[in-house]
C-alpha positions, -999 to +999 in steps of 0.1 A: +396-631-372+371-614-353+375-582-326+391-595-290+368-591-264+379-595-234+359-618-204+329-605-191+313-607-149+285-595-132+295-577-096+277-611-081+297-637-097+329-619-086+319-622-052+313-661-061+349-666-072+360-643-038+340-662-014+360-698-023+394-681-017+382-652+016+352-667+026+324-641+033+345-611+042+344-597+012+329-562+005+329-532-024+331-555-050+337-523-081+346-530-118+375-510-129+385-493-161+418-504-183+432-540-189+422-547-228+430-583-221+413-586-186+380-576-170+396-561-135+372-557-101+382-539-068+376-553-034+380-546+005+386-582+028+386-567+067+398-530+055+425-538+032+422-532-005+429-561-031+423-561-070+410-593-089+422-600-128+401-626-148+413-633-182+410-665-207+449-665-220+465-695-200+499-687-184+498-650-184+493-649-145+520-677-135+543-649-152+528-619-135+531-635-102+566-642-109+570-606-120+557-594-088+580-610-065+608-601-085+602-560-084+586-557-048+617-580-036+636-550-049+615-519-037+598-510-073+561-502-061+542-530-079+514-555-070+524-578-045+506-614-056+484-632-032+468-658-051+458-679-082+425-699-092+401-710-116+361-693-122+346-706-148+364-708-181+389-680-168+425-680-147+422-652-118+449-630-100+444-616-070+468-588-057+470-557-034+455-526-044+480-499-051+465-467-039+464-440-070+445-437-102+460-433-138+486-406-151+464-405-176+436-387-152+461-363-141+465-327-157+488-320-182+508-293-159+507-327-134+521-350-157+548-324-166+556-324-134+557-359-126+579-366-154+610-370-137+597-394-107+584-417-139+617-413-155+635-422-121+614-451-116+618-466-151+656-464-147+654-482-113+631-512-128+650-514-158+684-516-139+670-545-116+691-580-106+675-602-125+696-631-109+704-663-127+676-658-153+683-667-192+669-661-225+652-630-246+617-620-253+584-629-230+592-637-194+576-673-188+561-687-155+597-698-144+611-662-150+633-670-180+634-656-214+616-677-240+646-670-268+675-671-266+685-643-283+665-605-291+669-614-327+649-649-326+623-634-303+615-605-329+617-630-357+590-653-336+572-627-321+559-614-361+560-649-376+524-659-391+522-691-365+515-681-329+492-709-323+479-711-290+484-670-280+465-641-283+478-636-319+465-672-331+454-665-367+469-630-369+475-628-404+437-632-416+439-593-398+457-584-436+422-601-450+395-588-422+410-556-408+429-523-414+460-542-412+487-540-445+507-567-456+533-539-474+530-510-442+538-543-424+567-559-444+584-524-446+585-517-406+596-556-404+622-552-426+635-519-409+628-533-376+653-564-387+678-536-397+677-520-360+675-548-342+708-554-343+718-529-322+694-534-296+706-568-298+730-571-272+717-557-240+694-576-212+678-560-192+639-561-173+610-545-194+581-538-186+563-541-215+535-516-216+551-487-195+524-454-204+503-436-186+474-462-177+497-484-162+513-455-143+493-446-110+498-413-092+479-395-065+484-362-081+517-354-063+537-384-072+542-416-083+525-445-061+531-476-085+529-495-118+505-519-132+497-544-157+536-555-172+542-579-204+573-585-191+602-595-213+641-594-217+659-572-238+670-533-244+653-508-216+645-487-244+620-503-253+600-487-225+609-454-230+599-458-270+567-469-253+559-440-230+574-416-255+546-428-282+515-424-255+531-391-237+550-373-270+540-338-262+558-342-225+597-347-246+601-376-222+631-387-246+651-354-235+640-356-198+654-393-203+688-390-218+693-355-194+684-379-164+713-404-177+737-384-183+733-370-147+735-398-129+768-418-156+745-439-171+762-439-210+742-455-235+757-462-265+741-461-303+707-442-285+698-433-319+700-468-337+685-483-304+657-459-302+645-467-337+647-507-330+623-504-305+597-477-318+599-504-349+593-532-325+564-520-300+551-500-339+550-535-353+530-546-321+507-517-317+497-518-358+486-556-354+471-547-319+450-521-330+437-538-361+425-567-343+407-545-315+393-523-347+410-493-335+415-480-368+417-445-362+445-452-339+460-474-363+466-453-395+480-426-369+508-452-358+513-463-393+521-429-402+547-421-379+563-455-387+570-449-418+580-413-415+610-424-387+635-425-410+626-405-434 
């Protein structure tokens, strides 16, 4: 298998694809940083600012657009989708522009201090209506679950056939990359174990909930970004931004911020662990296939240290 890359533009075929959907209004076309699985461009139509998403995975923006209505219909500050279309051999989203840049380019002290806004807003988007929905796992295009239970979306989600995704042909990664069929079979086999206790809530996840995905204008939160969305336990997000914020003890600022406003959560501990296993099982295979491998053997490490 060889390293994802993701699509590649030029400024003027941006403004192509722009011109069929806003005619010749469009200005500032800019390339942004971030997305590893989309190339992402900036753009002003009569003085309001837009972002456009290209990407060759089929489905993933039917989902996001679904996504989009379903938090800004209940005040989380994400994306609100204007459009679909075709350029070339890619899909393409195009949405508002949230003003902001990334936690990430924020100070430490800032990010300290903007802890608890991102700890209030993950509780609100995790505690969402998410109406008559069904099903576990990846949200699909009609804003249902794909499993019908956490277990069977775990078990699918690491199975060797995933024809058709981005992890077609992942287990030639144990042949071509950093990537350990025993480190892997270990942190499966625990992540089975915990599972089970994640297994019975449902609730909204985001996905990828860190600090690029996080925008701020230095004094507080002004929106999120870029979900793969599924349903399941909500700790699963805060396992996520604990990994890429660690230093900041968001897992204390968390449970201090549940306990002050009565929301219990039972079996933290067990729960915690099912889903550091689960996004760790993710981010390992991720990270080989993108040849990250520095970042790889660091996750590896702390995987197998958990619960040691």
């Amino acid at each position: 298998m060889t390293v994802y890359e993701k699509p590649t533009f030029e400024t003027s075929e941006v403004e192509t694809a722009l011109s069929k959907y806003f005619g010749s209004n469009v200005t500032g076309v800019t390339p942004l940083e971030g997305g590893n699985l989309s190339a992402v461009f900036s753009f002003a139509v009569l003085d309001k600012e837009y972002v456009i998403k290209f990407s060759e995975l089929a489905g993933s923006f039917e989902t996001e657009r679904f996504i989009s209505s379903l938090l800004t219909s209940q005040g989380i500050p994400f994306p609100f989708s204007h459009g679909l279309g075709h350029y070339k051999s890619c899909h393409y989203l195009i949405s508002e522009k949230i003003s902001g840049f990334h936690l990430a380019n924020c100070s430490p002290e800032q990010q300290r201090q903007l802890i608890p806004e991102v700890i209030q807003l993950l509780t609100k988007m995790n505690h969402i209506e998410v109406g008559n929905t069904h099903g576990y796992g990846y949200i699909n295009s009609s804003g249902n679950g794909t499993y019908n239970s956490w277990r069977e979306h775990v078990m699918a989600s690491n199975a060797e056939d995933q024809t058709g995704t981005f992890w077609d042909g992942w287990y030639s990664l144990f042949k071509t990359s950093c990537l350990e069929k025993d480190v892997f079979d270990e942190c499966y086999n625990r992540l089975l174990d915990y599972s089970s206790y994640n297994e019975p809530h449902r609730h909204f996840i985001h996905g990828d909930f860190h600090q690029f995905n996080i925008l701020s204008d230095g004094q507080h939160i002004t929106g999120i970004i870029d979900t793969n969305s599924k349903y399941g336990d909500f700790l699963v997000d805060l396992a996520t931004l604990d990994w890429h914020l660690r230093k900041l003890d968001v897992i204390r600022a968390y449970q201090n911020f549940q306990q002050q406003i009565g929301i219990s959560i039972p079996n933290f501990k067990e729960r915690i662990l099912g889903a550091k296993y689960y996004n760790g099982l993710i981010g390992l295979r991720f990270y080989a296939k993108m040849g990250w491998n520095n970042a790889y053997f660091g996750l590896r490490e702390e995987l197998l240290s958990l619960t040691n």
